[in-house]
ZAMI-366800 format. One record per atom (N, C-alpha, C, O): x, y, z. Coordinates in steps of 0.02 Angstrom, whole numbers, padded with zeros to 5 digits, always signed. Example, Ala and Ser with C-alpha at 12.3 -4.5 7.8 and 13.67 -1.06 7.14 Angstrom:
// residues 2
+00660-00284+00390/+00615-00225+00390/+00660-00165+00390/+00712-00166+00423/+00642-00112+00354/+00684-00053+00357/+00645+00002+00394/+00670+00057+00402/
END
This chain:
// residues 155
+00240+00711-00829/+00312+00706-00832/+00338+00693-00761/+00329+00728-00711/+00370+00640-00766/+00420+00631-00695/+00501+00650-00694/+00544+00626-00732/+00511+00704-00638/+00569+00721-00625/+00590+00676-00563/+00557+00641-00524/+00670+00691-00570/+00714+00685-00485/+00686+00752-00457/+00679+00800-00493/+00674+00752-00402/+00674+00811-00354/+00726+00840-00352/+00772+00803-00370/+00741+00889-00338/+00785+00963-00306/+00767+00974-00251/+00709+00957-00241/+00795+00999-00204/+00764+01018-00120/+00738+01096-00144/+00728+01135-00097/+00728+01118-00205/+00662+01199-00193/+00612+01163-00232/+00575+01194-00269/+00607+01077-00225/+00516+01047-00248/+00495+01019-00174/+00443+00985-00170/+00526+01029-00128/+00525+01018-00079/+00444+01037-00020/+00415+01003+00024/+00432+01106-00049/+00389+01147-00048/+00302+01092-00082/+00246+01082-00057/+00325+01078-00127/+00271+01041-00179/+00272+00961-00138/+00221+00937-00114/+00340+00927-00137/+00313+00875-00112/+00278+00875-00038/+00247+00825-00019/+00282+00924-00004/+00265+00915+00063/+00185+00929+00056/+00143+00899+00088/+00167+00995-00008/+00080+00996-00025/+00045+00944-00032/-00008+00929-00006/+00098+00897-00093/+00056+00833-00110/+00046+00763-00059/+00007+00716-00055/+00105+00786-00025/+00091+00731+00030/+00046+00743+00075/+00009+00695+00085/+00033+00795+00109/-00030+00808+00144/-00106+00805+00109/-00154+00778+00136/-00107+00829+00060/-00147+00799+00014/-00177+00716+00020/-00232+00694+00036/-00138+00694+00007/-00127+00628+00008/-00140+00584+00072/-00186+00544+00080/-00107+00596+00100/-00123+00584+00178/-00167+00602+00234/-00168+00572+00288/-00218+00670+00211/-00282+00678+00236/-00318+00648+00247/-00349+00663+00298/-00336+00599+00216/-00396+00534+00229/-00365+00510+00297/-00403+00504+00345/-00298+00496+00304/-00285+00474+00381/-00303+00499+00449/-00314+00468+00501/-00302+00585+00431/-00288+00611+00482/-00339+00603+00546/-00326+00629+00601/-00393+00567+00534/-00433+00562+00582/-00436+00459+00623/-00472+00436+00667/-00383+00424+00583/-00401+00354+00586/-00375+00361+00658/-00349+00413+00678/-00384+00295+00704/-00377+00285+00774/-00283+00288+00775/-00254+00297+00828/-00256+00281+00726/-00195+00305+00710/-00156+00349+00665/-00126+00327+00616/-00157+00420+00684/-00148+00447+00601/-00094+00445+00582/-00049+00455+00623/-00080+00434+00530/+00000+00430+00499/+00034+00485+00520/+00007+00538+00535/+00111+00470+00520/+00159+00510+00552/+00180+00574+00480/+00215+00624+00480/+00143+00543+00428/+00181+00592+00355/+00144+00655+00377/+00163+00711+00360/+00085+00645+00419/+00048+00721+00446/+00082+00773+00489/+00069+00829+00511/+00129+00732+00493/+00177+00785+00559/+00238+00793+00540/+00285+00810+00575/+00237+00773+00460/+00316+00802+00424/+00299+00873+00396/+00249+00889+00365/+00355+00912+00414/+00362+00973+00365/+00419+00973+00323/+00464+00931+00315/+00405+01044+00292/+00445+01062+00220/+00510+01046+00231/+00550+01009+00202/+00512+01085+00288/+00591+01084+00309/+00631+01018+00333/+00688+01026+00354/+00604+00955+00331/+00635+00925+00357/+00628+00884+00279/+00679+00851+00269/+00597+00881+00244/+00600+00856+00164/+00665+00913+00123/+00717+00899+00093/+00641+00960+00134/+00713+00990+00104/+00773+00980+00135/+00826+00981+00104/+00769+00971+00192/+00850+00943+00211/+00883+00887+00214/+00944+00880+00215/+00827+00833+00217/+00839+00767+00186/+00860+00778+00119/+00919+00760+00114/+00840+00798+00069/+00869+00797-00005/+00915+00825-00015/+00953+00815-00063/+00924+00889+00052/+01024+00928+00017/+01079+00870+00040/+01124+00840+00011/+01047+00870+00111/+01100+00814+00131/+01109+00754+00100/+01161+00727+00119/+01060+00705+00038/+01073+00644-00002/+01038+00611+00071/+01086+00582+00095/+00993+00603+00108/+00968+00569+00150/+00933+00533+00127/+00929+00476+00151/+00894+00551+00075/+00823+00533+00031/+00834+00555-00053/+00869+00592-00088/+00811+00533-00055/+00794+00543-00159/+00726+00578-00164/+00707+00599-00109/+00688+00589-00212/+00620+00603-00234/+00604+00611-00317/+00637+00644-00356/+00553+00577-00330/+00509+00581-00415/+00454+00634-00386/+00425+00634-00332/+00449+00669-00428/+00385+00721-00431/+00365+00720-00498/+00397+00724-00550/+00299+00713-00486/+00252+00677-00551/+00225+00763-00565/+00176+00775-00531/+00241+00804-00594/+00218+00851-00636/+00146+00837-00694/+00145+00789-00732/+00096+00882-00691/+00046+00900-00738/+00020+00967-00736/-00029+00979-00700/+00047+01015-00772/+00043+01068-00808/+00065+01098-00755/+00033+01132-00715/+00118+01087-00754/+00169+01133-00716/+00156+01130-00621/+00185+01166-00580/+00125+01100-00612/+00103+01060-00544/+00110+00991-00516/+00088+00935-00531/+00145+01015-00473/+00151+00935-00465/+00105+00881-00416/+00103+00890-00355/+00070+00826-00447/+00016+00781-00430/+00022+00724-00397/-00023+00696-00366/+00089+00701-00406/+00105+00651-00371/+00188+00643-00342/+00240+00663-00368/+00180+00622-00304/+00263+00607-00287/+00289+00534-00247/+00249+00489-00235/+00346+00531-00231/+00373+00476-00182/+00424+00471-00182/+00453+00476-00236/+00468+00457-00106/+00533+00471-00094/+00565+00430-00048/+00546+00412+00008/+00622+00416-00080/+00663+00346-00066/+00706+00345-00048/+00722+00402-00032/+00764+00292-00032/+00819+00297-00016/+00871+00244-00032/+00841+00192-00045/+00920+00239-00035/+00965+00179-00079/+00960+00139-00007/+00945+00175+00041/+00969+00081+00006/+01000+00033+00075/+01028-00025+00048/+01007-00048-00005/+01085-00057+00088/+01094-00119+00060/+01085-00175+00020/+01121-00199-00023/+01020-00196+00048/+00981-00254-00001/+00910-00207-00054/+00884-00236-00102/+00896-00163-00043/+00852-00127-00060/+00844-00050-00091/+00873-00001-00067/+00812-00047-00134/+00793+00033-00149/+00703+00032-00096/+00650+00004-00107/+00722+00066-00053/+00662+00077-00006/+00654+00137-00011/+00690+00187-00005/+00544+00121-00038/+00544+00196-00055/+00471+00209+00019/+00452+00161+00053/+00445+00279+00027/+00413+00270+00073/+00368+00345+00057/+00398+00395+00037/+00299+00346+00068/+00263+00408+00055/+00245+00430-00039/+00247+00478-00076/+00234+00372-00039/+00205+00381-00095/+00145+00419-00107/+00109+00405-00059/+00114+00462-00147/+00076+00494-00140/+00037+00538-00187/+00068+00591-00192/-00021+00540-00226/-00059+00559-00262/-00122+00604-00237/-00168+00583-00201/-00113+00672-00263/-00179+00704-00271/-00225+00680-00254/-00222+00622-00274/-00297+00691-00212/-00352+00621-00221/-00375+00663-00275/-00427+00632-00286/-00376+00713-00321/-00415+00729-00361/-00404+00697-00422/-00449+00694-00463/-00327+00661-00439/-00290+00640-00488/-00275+00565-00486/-00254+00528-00530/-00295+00551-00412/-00305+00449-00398/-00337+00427-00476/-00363+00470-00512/-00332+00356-00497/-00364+00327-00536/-00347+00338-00609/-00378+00311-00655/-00293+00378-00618/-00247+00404-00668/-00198+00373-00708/-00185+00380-00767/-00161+00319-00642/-00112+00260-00673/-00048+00307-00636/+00010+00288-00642/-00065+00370-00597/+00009+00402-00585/+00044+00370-00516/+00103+00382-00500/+00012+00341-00488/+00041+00285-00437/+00081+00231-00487/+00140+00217-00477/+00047+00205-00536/+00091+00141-00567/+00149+00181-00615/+00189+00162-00657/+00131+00241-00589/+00205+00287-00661/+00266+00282-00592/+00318+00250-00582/+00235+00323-00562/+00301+00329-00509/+00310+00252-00487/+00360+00257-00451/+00295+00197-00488/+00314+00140-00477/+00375+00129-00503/+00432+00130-00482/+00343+00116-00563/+00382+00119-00636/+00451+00147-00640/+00498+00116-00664/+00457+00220-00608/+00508+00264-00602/+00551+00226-00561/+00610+00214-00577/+00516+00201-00495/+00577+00187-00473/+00600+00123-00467/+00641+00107-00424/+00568+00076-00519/+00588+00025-00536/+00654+00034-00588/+00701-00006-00597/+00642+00097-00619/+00696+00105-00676/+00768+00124-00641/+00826+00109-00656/+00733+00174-00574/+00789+00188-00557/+00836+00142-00516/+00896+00157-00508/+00806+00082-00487/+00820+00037-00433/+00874-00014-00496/+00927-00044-00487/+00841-00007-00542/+00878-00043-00590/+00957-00042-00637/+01000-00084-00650/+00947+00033-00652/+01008+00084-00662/+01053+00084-00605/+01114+00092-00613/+01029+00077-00550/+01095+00095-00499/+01103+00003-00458/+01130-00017-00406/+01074-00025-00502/+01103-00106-00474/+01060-00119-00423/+01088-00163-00391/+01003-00106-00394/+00963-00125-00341/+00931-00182-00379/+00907-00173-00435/+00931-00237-00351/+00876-00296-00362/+00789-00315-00367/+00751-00345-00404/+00786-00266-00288/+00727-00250-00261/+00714-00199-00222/+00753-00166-00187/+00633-00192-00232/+00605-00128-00222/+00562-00140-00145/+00512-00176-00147/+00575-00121-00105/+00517-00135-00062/+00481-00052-00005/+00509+00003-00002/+00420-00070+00028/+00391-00015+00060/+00365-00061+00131/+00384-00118+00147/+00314-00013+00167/+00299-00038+00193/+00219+00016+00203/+00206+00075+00193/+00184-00042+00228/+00124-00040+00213/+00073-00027+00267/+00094-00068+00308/+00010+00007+00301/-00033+00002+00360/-00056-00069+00331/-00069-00062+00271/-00063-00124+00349/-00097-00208+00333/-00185-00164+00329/-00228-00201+00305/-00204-00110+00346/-00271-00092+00377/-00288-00053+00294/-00340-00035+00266/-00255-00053+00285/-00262-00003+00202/-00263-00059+00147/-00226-00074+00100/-00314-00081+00169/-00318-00133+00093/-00315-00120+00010/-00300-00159-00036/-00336-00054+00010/-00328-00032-00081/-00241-00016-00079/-00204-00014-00128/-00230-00010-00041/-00132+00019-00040/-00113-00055-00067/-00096-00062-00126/-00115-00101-00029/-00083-00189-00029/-00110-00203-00076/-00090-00258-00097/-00175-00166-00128/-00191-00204-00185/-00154-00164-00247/-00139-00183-00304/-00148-00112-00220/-00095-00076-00284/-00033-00091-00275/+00001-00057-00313/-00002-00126-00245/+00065-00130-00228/+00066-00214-00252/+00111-00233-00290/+00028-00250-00234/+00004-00324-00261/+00007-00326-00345/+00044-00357-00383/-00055-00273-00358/-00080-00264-00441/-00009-00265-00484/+00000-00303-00531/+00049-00209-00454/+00126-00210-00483/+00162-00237-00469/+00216-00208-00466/+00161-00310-00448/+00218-00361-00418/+00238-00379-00363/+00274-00429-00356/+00214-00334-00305/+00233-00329-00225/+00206-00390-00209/+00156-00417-00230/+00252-00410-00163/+00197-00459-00092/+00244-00458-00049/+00304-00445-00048/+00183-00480+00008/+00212-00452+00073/+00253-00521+00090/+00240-00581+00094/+00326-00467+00100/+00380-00527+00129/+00411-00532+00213/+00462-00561+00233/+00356-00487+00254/+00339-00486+00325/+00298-00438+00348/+00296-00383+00320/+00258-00452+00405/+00230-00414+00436/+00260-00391+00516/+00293-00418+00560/+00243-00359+00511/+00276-00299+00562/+00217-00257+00636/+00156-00255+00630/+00244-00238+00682/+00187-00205+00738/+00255-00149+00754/+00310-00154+00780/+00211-00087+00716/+00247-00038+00730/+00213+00018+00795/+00155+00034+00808/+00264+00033+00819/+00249+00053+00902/+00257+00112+00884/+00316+00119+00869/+00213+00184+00875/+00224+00253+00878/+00230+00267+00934/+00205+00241+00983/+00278+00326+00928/+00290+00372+00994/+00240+00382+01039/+00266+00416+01084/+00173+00370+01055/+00112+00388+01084/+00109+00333+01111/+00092+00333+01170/+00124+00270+01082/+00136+00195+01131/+00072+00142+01078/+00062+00081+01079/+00048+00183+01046/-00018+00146+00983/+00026+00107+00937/+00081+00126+00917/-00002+00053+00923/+00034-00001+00872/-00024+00011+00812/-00080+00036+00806/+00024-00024+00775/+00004-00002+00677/+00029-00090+00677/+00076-00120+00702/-00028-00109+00635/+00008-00180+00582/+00028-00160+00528/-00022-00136+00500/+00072-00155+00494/+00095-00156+00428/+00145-00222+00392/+00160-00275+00419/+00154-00209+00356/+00178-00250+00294/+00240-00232+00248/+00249-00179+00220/+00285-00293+00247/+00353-00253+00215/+00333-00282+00129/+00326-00340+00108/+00330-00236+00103/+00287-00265+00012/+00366-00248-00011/+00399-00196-00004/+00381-00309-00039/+00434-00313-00079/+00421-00344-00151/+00377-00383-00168/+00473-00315-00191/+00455-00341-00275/+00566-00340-00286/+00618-00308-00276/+00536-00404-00314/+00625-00439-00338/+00610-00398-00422/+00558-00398-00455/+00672-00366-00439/+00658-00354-00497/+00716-00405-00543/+00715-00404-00604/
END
């Protein structure tokens, strides 16, 4: 079952995202979702900064991802699945979600952005309609550049 978030699932999305984002923590760049906490996910959601789907299974939640309305776009970012629960289809549910929701509130298109270095990410995002409509050299605070990819889908 997929819900909207509340800021007290706040707690859960920050589990599943570390979860999720462990495989990074050792690459020559580790993702920055490793150095988010609870508290700054729960205060993004009181304040309306961010949105969130939390993918619930038996009363736990397995997957999530959290977005935000912008001009030309519903941009969502930190998508994120259990690795115990990968291979499930709950990445293409929460897609799904927020294709419905991008749709309901008049958004056209959906887009993210991507490490270019994560090739199974650009093929799940490909597999559901995405392609990359620029690439990007993102400069972290440490001065290390990331290639990524802006994956957009016109709905």
């Amino acid at each position: 079952m997929i819900t909207l978030a509340t800021p007290a699932d706040a707690s859960e999305i920050h589990r599943v995202m570390l979860a999720a984002f462990e495989e990074y923590k050792n690459s020559s760049v580790p993702s920055s979702a490793l150095d988010e906490n609870m508290e700054l996910i729960r205060t993004s959601l009181v304040e309306g900064e961010e949105i969130a789907f939390v993918y619930w299974k038996n009363d736990r939640a397995v997957g999530t991802v959290r977005f935000k309305e912008q001009e030309a776009a519903l941009y969502f970012f930190r998508l994120s699945v259990c690795p115990e629960e990968r291979g499930r289809g709950i990445a293409g549910q929460l897609l799904q979600a927020l294709e419905e929701y991008a749709l309901t509130h008049n958004f056209g298109v959906l887009q993210c952005q991507v490490r270019l270095s994560v090739a199974k990410n650009i093929a799940l995002y490909k597999n559901n309609g995405f392609y990359i409509s620029e690439k990007r050299t993102v400069i972290k605070s440490d001065g290390k550049q990331v290639e990524t990819a802006l994956m957009t889908k016109k709905l």
